[in-house]
C-alpha positions in Angstrom: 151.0 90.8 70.8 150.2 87.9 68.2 148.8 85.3 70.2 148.3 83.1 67.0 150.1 79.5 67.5 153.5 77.8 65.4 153.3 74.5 65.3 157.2 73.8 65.2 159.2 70.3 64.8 163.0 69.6 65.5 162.6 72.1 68.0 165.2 71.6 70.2 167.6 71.5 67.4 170.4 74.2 66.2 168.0 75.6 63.9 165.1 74.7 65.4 166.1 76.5 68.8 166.8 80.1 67.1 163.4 79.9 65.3 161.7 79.2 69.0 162.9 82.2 70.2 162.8 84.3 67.3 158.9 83.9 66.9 158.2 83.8 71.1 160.4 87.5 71.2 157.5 88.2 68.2 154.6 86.9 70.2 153.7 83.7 68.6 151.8 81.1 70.8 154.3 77.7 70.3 153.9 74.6 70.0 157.5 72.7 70.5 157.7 69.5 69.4 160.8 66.9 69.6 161.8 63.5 71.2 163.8 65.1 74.2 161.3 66.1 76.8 164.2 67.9 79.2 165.7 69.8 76.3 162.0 70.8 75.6 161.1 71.9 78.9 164.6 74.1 79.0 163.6 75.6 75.6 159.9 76.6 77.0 161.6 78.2 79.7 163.6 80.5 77.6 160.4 81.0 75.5 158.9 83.9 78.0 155.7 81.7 78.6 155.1 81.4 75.0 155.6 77.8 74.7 153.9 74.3 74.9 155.9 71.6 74.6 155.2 67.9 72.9 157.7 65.3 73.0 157.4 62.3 70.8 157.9 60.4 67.7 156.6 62.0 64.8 157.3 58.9 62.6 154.4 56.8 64.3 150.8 57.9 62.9 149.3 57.7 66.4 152.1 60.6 67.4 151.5 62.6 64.5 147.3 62.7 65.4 147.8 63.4 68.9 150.0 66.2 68.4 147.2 67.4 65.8 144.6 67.2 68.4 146.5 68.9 71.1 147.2 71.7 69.0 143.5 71.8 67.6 142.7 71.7 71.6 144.9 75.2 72.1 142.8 76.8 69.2 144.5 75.3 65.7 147.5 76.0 64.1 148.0 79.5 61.9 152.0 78.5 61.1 153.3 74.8 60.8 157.1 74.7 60.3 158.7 71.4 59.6 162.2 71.7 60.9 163.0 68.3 62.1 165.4 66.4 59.5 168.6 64.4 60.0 171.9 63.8 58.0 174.4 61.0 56.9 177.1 62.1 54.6 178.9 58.4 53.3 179.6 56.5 50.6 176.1 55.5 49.2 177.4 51.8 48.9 177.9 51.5 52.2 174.7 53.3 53.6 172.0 50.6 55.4 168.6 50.2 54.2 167.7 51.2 57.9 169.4 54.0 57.2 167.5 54.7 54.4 164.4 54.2 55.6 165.0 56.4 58.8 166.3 59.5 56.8 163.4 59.7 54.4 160.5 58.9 57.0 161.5 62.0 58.8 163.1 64.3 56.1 160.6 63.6 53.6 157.7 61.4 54.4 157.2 62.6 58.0 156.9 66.5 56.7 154.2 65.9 54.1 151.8 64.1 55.7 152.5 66.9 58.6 150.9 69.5 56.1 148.3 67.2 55.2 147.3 66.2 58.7 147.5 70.3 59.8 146.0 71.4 56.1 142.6 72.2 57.6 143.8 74.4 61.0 145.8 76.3 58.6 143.3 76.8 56.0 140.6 78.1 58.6 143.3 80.5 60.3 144.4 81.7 55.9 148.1 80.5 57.8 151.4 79.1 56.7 152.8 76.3 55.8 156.9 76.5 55.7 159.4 73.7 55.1 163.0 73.5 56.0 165.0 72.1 53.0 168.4 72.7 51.6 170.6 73.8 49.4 171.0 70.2 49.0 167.8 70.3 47.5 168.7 71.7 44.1 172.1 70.5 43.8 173.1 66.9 44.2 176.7 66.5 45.7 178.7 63.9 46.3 178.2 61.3 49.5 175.3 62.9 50.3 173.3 61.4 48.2 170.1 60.1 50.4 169.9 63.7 52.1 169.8 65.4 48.6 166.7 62.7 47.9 164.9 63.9 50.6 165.6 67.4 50.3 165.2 67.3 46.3 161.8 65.7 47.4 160.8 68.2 50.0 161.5 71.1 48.1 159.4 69.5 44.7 156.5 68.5 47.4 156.5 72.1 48.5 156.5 73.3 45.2 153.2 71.6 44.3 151.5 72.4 47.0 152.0 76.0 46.9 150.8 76.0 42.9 147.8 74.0 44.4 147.1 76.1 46.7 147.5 79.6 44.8 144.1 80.3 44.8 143.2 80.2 48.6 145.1 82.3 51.2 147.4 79.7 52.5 151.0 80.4 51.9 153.5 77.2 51.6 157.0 78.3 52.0 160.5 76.5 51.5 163.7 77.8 53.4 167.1 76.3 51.9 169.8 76.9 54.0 173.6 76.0 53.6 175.8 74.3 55.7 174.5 75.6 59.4 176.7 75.4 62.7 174.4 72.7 64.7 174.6 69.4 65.6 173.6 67.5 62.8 177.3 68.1 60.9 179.7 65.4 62.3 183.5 66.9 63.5 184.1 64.7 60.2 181.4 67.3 57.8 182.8 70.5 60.0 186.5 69.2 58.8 185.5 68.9 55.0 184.0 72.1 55.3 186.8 73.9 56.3 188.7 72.5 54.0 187.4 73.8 50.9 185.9 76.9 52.2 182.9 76.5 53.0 180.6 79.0 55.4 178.6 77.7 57.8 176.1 80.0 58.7 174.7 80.2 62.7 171.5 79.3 63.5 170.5 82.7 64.1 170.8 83.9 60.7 168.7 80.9 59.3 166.1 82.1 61.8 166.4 85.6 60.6 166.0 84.5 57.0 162.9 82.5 57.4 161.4 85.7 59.6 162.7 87.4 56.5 160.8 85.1 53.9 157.5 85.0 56.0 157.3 88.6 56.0 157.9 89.0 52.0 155.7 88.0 49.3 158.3 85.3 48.2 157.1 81.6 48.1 161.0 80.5 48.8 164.5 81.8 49.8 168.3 80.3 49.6 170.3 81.4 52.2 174.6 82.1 51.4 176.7 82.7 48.2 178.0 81.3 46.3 174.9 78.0 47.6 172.0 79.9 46.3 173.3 80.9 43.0 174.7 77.5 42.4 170.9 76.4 44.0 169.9 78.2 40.4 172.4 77.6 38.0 172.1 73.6 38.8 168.4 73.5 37.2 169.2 75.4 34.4 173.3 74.3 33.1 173.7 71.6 35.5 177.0 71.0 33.6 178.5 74.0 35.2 177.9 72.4 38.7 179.0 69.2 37.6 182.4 69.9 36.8 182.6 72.5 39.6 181.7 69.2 42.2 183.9 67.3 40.0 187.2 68.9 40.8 186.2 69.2 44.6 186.1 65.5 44.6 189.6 64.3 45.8 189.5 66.2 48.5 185.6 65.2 49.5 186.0 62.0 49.1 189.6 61.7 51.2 187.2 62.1 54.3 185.1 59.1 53.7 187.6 57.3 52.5 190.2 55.3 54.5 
């Protein structure tokens, strides 16, 4: 059995949950990291022993070097996987500049200095770096415009550090789901998204595609059609997209709007 260890963040999440168990019924060693130390301790116990658990904020530096520290402790990190993120779909005039600052620290700014901080366990172990984005990342949609910023961000960050790390065996990965059946969509998101169509996957099948992309040779995987070809079309005739969005609109925007 692989006894290697997965640093994983937003553990206790949707997402975050079905990766924990996908990679303890594989053998990895984890490390589960979130804010809610009961939810974590449930999730260790469904992990078969494969589990350590780390509760705390991963927004405060002192956090972030602790939990580098323990895990260097246990025998360093072969597989970091930055899950944690959070969501606010509104109108961007009336979105808070707390707001702001909260969603980038920990979709954006949290996560990269995460794989700086872990660089050098996963360099001596030749491991993995792999980022949860969104398909939010290539396309920009309407009243969610400070997720797409961070997700736009993480997936150019990830990007980068792949190129500049081509030469060395350490693999950075980017995972873009679609819409996903957790907690971070509001009734209000789940409504919208029923009304024009929209799949949302289960967490499950996210898990299975980043088992999926970890396994291949690929540097990056979108997960759902018609997300991932519109991921694709977006950075080449963005126009297409645009007027695609555009007629969506009304009905978007009559959820946000009183």
């Amino acid at each position: 059995m692989n006894k290697s260890i997965c640093v994983l963040t937003g553990a206790t999440g949707g997402i975050g949950h079905a990766i924990a168990l996908q990679l303890a019924q594989q053998g990895w060693r984890l490390v589960l990291v979130g804010r809610d130390e009961a939810a974590l301790k449930r999730l260790q116990g469904e992990c078969n022993d494969q589990a350590e658990i780390f509760q705390g904020d991963l927004s405060e530096a002192n956090v972030r070097d602790e939990l580098a520290l323990f895990t260097q402790q246990l025998g360093g990190a072969q597989l970091l996987i930055n899950n944690a993120g959070i969501n606010v779909m509104q109108a961007f005039s009336e979105i808070t500049e707390q707001q702001i600052d909260q969603l980038i620290a920990i979709n954006l700014t949290v996560p990269i200095k995460l794989c700086q901080l872990f660089l050098p366990q996963i360099t001596a172990k030749n491991g993995t770096i792999v980022n949860i984005g969104s398909s939010f990342g290539s396309i920009g949609y309407p009243y969610q415009t400070l997720y797409c910023a961070s997700k736009f961000g993480l997936r150019g960050m990830t990007e980068a550090l792949s190129r500049e790390l081509s030469h060395s065996k350490v693999r950075v990965l980017y995972l873009a789901p679609r819409a996903t059946d957790t907690a971070i969509n509001s009734p209000q998101i789940r409504a919208m998204n029923k009304a024009l169509g929209n799949t949302m996957d289960s967490p499950e099948q996210v898990a299975k595609a980043l088992i999926i992309l970890m396994n291949s040779t690929k540097k990056r995987r979108f997960i759902g059609f018609p997300e991932g070809f519109f991921a694709r079309i977006n950075g080449v005739f963005p126009s297409i997209v645009d007027n695609a969005i555009e007629k969506q609109l009304p009905k978007i925007k009559s959820f946000f709007t009183n």
